[in-house]
C-alpha positions as CSV (number, residue, x, y, z in Angstrom):
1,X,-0.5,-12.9,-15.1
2,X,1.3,-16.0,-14.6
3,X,4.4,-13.9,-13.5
4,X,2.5,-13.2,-9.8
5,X,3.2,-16.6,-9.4
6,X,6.3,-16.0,-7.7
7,X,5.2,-13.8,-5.3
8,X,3.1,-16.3,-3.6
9,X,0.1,-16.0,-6.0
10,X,-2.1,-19.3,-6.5
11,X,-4.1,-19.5,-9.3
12,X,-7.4,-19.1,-7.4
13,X,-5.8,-15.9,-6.4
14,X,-4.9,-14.6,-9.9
15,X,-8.5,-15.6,-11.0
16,X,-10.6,-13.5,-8.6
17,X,-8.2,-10.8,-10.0
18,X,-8.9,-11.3,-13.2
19,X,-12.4,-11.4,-12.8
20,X,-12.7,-8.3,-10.3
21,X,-10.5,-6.1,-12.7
22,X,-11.2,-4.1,-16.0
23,X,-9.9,-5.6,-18.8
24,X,-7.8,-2.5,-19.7
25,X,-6.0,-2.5,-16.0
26,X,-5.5,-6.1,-16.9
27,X,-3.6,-5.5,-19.8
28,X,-1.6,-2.6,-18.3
29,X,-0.9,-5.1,-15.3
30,X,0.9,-7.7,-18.2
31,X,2.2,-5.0,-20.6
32,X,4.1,-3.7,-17.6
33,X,4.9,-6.8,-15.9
34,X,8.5,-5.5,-15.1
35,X,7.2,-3.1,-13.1
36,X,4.9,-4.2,-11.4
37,X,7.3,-6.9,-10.4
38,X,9.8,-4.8,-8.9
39,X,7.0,-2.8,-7.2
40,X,5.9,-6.1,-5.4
41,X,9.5,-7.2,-4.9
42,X,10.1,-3.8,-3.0
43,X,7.1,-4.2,-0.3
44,X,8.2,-8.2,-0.5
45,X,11.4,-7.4,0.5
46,X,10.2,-4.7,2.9
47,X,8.9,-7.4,4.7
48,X,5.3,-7.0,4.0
49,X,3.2,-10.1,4.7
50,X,-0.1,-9.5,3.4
51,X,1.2,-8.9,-0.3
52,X,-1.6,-10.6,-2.4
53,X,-4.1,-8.5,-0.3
54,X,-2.6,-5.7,-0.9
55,X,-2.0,-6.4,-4.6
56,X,-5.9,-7.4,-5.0
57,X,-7.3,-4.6,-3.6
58,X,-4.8,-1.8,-5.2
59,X,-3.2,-3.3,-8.1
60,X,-3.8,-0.1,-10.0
61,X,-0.9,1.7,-7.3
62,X,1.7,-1.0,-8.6
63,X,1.8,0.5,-12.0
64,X,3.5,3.3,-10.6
65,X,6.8,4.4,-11.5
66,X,9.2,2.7,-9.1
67,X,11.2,5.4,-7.8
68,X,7.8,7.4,-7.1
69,X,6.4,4.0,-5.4
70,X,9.1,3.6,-3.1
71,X,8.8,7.2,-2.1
72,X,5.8,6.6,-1.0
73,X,7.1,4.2,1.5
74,X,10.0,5.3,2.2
75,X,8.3,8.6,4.4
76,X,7.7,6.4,7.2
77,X,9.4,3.6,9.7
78,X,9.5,0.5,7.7
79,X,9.4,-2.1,10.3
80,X,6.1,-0.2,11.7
81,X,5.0,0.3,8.5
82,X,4.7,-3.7,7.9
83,X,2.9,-4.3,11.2
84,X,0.4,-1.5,10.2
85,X,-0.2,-2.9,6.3
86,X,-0.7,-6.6,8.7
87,X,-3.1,-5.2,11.3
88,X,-5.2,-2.8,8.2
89,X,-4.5,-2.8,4.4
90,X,-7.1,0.1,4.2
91,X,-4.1,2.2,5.4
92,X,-2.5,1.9,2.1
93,X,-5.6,5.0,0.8
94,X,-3.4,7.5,2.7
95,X,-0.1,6.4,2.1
């Protein structure tokens, strides 16, 4: 898990993960940590500012194929869509 690291993760961060997290999704999260990387690089670059929230609370969505996880965002305004994820991560349910 070391690799969230780089996207602004502190340890404390990747801890609470671990210990609010199956241990299966945990190993999914490391045995595809390609993915999930380029899944968080997309909403980083996207400008997102609340990434580790977003991450903690639906980590599960990041092991998503990437081409089927930027479609998801991809249906709407970026720009507006990063001050929406700020003001309300909930809103990530009904993307």
């Amino acid at each position: 898990m070391k690799f969230l690291e780089k996207f602004g993760f502190k340890k404390d961060d990747i801890e609470a993960l671990k210990e609010n997290s199956t241990s299966a999704l945990l190993k999914e999260i490391e045995a595809h940590k390609k993915l999930v990387s380029k899944n968080l690089e997309y909403l980083n670059d996207m400008g997102v500012t609340n990434l580790i929230e977003i991450f903690t609370r639906y980590h599960d969505m990041f092991l998503m194929d990437n081409s089927n996880f930027v479609e998801i965002f991809n249906k709407y305004d970026q720009k507006d869509l990063v001050i929406k994820l700020a003001q309300n991560v909930q809103i990530m349910e009904y993307l």
